[in-house]
C-alpha positions as CSV (number, residue, x, y, z in Angstrom):
1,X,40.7,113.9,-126.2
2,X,37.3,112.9,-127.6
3,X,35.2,114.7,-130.4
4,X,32.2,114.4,-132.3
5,X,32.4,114.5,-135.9
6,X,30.2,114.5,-138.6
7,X,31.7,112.4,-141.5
8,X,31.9,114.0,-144.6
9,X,34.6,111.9,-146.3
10,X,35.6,108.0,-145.9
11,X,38.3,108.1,-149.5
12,X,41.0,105.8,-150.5
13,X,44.3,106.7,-149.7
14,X,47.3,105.0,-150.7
15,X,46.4,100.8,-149.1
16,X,44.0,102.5,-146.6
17,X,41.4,105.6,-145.8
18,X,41.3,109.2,-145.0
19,X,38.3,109.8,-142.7
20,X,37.5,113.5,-142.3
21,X,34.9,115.7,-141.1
22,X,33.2,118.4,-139.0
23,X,33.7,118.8,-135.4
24,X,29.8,119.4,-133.8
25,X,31.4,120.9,-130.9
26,X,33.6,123.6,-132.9
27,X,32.4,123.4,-136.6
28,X,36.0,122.4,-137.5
29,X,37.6,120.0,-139.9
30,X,39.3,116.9,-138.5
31,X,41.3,114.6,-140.8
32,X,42.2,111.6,-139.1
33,X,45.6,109.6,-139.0
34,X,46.6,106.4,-138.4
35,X,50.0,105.2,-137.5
36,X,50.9,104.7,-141.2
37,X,54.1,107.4,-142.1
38,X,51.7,108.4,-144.5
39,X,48.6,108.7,-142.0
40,X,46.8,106.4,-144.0
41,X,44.1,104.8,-142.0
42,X,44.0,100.4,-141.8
43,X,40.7,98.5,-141.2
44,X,41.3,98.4,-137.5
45,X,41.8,102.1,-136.9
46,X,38.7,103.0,-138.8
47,X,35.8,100.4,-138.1
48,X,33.6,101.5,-135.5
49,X,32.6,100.3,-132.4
50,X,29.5,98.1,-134.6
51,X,32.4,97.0,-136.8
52,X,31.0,99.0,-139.7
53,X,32.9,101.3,-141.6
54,X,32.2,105.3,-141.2
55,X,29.9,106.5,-143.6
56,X,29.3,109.6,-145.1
57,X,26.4,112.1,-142.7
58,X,27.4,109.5,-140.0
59,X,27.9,111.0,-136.4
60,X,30.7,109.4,-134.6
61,X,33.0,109.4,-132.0
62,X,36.7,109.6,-131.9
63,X,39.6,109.6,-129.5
64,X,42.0,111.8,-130.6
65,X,46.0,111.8,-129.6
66,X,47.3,115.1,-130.8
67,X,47.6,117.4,-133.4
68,X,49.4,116.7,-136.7
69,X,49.7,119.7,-138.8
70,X,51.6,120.7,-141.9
71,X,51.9,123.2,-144.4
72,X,49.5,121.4,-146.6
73,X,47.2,119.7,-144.2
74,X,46.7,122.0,-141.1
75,X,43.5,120.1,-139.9
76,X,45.4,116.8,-139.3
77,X,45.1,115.3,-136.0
78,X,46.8,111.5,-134.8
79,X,43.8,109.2,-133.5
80,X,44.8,107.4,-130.2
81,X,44.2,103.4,-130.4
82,X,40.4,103.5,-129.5
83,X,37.8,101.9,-131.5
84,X,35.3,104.6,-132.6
85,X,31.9,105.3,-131.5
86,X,29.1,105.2,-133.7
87,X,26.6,107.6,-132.3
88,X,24.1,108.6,-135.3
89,X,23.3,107.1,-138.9
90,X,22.7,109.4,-140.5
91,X,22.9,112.8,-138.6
92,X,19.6,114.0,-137.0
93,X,18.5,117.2,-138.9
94,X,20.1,119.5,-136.6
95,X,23.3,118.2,-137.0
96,X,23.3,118.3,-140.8
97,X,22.9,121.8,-140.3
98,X,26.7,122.2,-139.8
99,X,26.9,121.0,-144.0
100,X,25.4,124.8,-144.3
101,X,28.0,126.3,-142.1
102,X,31.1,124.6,-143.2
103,X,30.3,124.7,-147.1
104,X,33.0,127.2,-148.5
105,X,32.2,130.0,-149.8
106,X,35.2,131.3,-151.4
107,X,35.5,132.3,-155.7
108,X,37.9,129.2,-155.9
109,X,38.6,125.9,-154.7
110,X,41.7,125.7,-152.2
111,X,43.1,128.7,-154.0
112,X,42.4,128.3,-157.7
113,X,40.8,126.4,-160.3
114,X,43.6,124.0,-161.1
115,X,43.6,119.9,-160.0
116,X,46.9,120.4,-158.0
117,X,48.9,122.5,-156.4
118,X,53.1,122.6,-156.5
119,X,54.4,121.6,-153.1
120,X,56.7,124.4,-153.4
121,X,53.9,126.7,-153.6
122,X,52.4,125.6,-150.0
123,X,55.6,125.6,-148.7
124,X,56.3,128.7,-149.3
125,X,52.5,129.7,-148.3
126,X,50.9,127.3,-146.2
127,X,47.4,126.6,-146.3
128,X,44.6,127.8,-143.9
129,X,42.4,124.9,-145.0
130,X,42.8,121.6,-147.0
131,X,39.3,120.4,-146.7
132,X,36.3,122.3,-148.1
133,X,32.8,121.5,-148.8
134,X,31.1,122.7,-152.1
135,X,28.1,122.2,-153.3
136,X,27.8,122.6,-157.4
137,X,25.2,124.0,-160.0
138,X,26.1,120.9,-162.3
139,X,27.9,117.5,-161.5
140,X,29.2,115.2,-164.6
141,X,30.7,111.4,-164.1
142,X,33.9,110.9,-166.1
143,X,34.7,107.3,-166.7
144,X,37.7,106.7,-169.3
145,X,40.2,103.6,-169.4
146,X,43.3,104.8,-169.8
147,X,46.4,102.0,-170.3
148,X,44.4,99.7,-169.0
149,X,43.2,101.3,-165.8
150,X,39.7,102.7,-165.2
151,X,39.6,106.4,-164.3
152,X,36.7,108.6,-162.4
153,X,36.7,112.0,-162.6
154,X,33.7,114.7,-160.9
155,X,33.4,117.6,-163.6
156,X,31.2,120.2,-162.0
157,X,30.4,123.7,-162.7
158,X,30.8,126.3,-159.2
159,X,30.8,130.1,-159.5
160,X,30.3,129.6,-163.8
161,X,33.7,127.9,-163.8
162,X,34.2,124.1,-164.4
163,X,36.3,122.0,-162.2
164,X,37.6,118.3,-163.2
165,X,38.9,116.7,-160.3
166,X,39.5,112.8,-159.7
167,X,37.7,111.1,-157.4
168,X,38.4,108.8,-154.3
169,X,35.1,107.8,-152.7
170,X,34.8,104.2,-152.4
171,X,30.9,103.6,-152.4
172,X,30.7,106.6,-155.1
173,X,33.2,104.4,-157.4
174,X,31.4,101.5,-156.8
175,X,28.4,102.5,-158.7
176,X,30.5,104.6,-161.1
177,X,32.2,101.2,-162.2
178,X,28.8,99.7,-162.9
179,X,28.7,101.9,-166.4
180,X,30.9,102.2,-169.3
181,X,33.5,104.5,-170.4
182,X,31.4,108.0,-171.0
183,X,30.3,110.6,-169.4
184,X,27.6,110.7,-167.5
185,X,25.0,113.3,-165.7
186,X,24.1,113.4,-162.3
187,X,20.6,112.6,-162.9
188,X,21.9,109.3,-163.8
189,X,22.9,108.1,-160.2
190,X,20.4,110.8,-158.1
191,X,16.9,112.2,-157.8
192,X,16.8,115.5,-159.2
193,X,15.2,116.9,-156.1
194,X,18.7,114.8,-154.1
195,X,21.3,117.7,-152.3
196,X,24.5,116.9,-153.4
197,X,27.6,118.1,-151.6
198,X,31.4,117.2,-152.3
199,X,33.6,117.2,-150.1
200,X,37.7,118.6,-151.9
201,X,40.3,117.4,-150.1
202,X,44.1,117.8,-151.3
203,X,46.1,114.8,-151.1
204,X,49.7,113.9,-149.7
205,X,52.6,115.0,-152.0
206,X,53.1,113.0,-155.2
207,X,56.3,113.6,-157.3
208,X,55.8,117.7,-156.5
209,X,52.2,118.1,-156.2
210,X,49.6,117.8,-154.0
211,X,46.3,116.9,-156.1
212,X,42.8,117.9,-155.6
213,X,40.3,115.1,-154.5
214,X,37.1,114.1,-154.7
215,X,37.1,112.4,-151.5
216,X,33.2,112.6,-150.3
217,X,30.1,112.6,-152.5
218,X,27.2,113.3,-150.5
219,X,23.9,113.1,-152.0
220,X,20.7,113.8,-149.4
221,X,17.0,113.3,-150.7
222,X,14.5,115.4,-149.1
């Protein structure tokens, strides 16, 4: 089965990716597996047909083997072994119309304002969605070293409440490990007059909780 999707998040997971998005043909969210146990996507099954990497607002195609849910991811889907399509870079202006439609609207972020979420808790009420796109009043960049590891946090302000979630976007880390430890504005990495989406995704289960990600920052200037 093929679909067109609209990338909205290329993160780190585990030694690999998770590549999710919106369908164009449905408006759905597709998180993409790989034959890892974990789903975790390697080089091979995510480098496109230009052997590039997906990027964020690109338009590509996918072959898709069959669907993959669970109680805490009920958009997963298992990708057949076809090297993907590249069909737009970036996404024509019609297409980034369906940012508007599948940015959530909800009072809280998968549920609440916490960073996580007990496994026991989805289990016992699964989730509709484990994907959602937001798009904040005010973005912060946390950098702290902590034992000797460098750690990236988004805190951003959404319905007057303040979320402080980690954050897995390669290229976004990339310039966030440029700086030093601090914390940073927006304004320091994007025009004011940029659109800035983020794309929440809630991880695989680790030691009884699935986390809240960071797993796209999208930033679109005018």
């Amino acid at each position: 089965m093929r679909k067109t999707i609209l990338c909205l998040a290329n993160s780190y997971k585990h030694g690999g990716r998770c590549v999710a998005g919106v369908c164009l043909d449905d408006g759905t969210w597709i998180r993409l597996r790989g034959a890892a146990t974990d789903g975790s996507l390697q080089p091979l099954e995510y480098s496109l047909d230009d052997c590039s990497e997906p990027r964020l607002l690109d338009v590509i195609e996918v072959e898709l083997h069959y669907a993959l849910p669970s109680d805490a991811h009920p958009e997963d889907w298992q990708i057949a072994p076809v090297r993907w399509r590249l069909l737009q870079r970036p996404a024509t202006a019609s297409q980034l119309q369906k940012i508007a439609a599948a940015a959530d609207i909800a009072p809280t972020i998968l549920r609440d304002y916490c960073d996580r979420m007990p496994v026991e808790e989805i289990q016992t009420k699964p989730l509709q969605s484990s994907l959602v796109l937001v798009c904040p009043s005010e973005i912060h960049w946390w950098i702290r070293e902590e034992r000797g590891k460098r750690k990236f946090r988004a805190l951003f302000r959404r319905h007057n409440v303040t979320y402080d979630l980690a954050v897995t976007d390669p290229r976004w880390l990339e310039r966030l490990n440029l700086m030093p430890a601090g914390i940073y504005p927006h304004a320091t990495f994007a025009e004011p007059d940029c659109d800035t989406w983020l794309t929440v995704s809630l991880s695989e289960a680790f030691h009884g909780w699935h986390y809240k990600l960071v797993a796209g920052v999208i930033v679109r200037t005018h």
